[in-house]
C-alpha positions as CSV (number, residue, x, y, z in Angstrom):
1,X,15.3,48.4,151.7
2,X,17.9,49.5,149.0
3,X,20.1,46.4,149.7
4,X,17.0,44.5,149.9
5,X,16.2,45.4,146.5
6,X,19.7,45.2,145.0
7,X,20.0,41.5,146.5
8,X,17.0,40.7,144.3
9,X,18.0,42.4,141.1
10,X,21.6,40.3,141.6
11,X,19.7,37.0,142.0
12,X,17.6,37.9,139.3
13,X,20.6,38.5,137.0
14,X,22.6,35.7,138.1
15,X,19.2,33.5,137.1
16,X,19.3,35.0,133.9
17,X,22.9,34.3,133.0
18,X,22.9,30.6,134.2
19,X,19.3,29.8,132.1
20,X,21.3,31.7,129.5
21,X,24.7,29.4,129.9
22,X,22.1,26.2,130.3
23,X,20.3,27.1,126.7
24,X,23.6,27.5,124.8
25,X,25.1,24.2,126.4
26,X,22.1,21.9,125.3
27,X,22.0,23.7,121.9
28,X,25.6,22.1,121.9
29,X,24.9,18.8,122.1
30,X,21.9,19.3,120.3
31,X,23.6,20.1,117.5
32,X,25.2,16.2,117.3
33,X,21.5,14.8,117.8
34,X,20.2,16.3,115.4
35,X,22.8,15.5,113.1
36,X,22.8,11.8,113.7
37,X,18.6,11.7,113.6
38,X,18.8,13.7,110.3
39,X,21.2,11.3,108.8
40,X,19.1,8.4,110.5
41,X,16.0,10.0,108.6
42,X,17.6,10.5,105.2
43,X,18.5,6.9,104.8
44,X,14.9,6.4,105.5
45,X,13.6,8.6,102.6
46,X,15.8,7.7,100.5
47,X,15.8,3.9,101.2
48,X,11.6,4.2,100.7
49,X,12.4,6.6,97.3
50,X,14.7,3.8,96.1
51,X,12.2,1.2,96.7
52,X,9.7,3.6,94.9
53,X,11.8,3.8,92.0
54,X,12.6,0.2,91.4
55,X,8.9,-0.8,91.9
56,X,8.9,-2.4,88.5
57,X,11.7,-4.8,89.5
58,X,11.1,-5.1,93.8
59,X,8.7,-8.0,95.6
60,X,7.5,-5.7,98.7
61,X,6.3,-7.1,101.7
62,X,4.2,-5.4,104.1
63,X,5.8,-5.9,107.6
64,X,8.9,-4.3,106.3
65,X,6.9,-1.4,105.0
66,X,5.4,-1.0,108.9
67,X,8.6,-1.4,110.6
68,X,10.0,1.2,108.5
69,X,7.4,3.6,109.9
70,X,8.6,2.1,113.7
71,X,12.0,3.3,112.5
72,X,10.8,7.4,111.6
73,X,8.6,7.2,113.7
74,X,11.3,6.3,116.6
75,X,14.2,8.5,115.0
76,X,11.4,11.7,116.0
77,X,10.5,10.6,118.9
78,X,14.5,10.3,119.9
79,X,14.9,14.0,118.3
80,X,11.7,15.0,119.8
81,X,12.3,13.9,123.8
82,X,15.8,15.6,123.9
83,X,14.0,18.7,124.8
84,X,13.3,17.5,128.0
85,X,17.0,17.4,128.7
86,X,17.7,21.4,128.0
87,X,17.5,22.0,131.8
88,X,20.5,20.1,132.6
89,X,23.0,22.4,134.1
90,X,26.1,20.1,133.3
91,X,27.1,17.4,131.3
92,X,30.2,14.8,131.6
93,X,31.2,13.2,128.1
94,X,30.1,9.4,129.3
95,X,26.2,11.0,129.7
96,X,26.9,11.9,126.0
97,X,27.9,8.8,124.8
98,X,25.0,7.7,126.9
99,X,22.6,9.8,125.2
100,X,24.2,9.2,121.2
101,X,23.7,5.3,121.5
102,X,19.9,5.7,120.8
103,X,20.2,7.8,117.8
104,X,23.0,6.0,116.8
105,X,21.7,2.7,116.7
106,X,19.0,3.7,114.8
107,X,21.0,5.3,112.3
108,X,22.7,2.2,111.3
109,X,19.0,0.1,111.4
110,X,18.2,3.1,108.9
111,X,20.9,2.1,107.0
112,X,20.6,-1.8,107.0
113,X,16.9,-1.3,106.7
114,X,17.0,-1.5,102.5
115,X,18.5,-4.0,100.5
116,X,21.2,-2.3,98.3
117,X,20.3,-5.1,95.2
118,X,18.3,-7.0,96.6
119,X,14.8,-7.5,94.7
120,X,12.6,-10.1,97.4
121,X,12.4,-7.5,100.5
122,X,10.8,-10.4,102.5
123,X,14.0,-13.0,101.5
124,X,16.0,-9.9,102.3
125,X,14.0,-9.0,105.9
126,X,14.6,-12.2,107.1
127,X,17.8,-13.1,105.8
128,X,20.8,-10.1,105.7
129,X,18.2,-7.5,107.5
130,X,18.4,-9.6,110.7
131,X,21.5,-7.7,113.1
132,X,18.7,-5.0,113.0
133,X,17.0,-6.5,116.0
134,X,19.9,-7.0,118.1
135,X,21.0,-3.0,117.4
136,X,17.4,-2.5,118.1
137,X,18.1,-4.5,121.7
138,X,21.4,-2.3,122.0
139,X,19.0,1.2,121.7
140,X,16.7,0.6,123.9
141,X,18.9,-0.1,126.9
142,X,21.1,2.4,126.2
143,X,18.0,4.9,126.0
144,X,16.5,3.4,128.9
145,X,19.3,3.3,131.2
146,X,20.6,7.3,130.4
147,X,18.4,8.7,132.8
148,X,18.8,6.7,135.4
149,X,22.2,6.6,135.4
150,X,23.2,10.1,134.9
151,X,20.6,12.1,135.9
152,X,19.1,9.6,139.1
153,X,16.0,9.2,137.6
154,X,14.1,5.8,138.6
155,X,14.6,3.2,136.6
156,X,11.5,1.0,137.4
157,X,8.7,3.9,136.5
158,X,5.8,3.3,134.1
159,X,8.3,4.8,130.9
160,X,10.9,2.9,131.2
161,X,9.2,-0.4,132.2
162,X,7.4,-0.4,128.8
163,X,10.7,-0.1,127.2
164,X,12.3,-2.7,129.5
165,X,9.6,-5.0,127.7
166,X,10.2,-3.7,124.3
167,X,13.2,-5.5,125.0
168,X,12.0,-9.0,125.2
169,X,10.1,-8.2,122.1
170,X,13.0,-7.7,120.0
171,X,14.4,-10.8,121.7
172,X,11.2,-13.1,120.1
173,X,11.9,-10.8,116.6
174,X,15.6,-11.8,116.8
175,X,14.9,-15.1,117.8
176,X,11.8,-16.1,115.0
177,X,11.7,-16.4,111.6
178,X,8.0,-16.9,111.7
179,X,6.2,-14.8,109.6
180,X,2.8,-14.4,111.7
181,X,5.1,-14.0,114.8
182,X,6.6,-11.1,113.2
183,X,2.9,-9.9,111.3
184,X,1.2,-9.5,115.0
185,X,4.3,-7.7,116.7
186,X,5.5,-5.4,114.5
187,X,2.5,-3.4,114.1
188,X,1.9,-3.5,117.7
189,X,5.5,-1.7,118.1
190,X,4.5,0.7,115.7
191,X,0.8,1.4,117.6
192,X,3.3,0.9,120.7
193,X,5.5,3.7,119.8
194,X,2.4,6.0,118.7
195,X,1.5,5.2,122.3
196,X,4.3,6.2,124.0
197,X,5.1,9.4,122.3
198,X,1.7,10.8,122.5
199,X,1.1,10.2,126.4
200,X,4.3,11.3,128.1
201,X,5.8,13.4,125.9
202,X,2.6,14.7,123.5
203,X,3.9,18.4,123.6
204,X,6.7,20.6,124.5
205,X,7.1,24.0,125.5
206,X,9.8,26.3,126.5
């Protein structure tokens, strides 16, 4: 009974210690994310406070305006799912760089979102704005592909197959110059994204 008992405290320690060792290893890496997404989200505010400032002196256009919300919007959601990662015993440096190309990505769209002297933000969304869309293409594989091929996860589930075709939309986005092609889409991304966040992932808890 006494051995019993002192096999259970020892598995209950050991449990302890290796939930303790998992914590401080995805505080870690955390530590990167949320370094990248913060950068990612101060080009953002600033980029909008810039615009705000030169209001005067800047043509706005609305589409713009909405996939700048798709961009903070996705730079939380990035910051946000990471959490779902903090039971991950071990991690190998190519499932980091796995994990960074989403934030990264959007990081540099953040940054190639606003003109820097530009004054016609439609001239400039459809003119120097436009590698946006393939860096857009390069995030969503990356951040559709990590868990499947580090941690075995499916890669054909409901989640990922809604990103798959997020893909081909930012092929027509890349591919168009229209203006109503990109009126109806990139709201829908932004309603998409919404979408997305707020049914698999609407809360976390420890």
């Amino acid at each position: 009974m006494r051995a019993a008992q002192q096999n259970r405290e020892t598995l209950e320690s050991t449990h302890y210690w290796w939930a303790i060792a998992a914590v401080d290893l995805f505080e870690f890496l955390m530590v990167l994310v949320s370094i990248i997404v913060g950068l990612g989200l101060t080009e953002v505010l600033t980029g909008v406070a810039g615009l705000l400032r030169a209001r005067g002196t800047t043509r706005y256009y609305w589409v713009h305006g909405v996939l700048t919300a798709v961009i903070f919007v996705a730079l939380l959601q990035q910051w946000w799912e990471t959490w779902g990662l903090r039971d991950a015993p071990q991690w190998s440096f190519i499932a980091l760089i796995l994990m960074l190309v989403g934030p990264i990505c959007l990081f540099l769209i953040a940054h190639l979102l606003f003109p820097r002297a530009e004054a016609d933000i439609e001239r400039y969304y459809y003119g120097p704005m436009r590698p946006v869309w393939l860096l857009g293409g390069i995030a969503i594989v990356g951040s559709t592909s990590f868990r499947p091929l580090i941690f075995g996860d499916q890669l054909l589930k409901l989640d990922n197959v809604t990103s798959l075709l997020g893909l081909g939309v930012i092929a027509v986005l890349l591919l168009s110059s229209k203006r109503i092609t990109h009126g109806i889409i990139v709201p829908l991304m932004l309603a998409a994204l919404l979408w997305d966040v707020l049914r698999w992932t609407p809360v976390i808890a420890g």
